[in-house]
N, C-alpha and C positions, 0 to 999 in steps of 0.2 A: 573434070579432073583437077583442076586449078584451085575448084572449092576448097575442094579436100586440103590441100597444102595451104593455102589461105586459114583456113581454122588451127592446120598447129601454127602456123604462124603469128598468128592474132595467140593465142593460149600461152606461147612461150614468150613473146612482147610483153602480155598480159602479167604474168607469173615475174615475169623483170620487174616491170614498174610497181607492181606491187612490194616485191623486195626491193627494191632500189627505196621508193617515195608511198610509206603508208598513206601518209597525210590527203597522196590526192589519188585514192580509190577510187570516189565516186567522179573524180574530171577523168582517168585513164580507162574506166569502165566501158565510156560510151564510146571514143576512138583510143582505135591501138598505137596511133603517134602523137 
């Protein structure tokens, strides 16, 4: 169950850093902090 909320979790961090800082997609791609 934890998965689950892990994944939006990681998708909404995700969807942040990419609005927040385009420049670093590929370093925020691979962890979510």
């Amino acid at each position: 169950m934890p998965y689950f909320f892990y994944l939006l979790f990681y998708q909404a961090v995700n969807i942040f850093f990419l609005e927040s800082d385009d420049s670093t997609k590929c370093s925020s791609h691979s962890s979510p902090l």
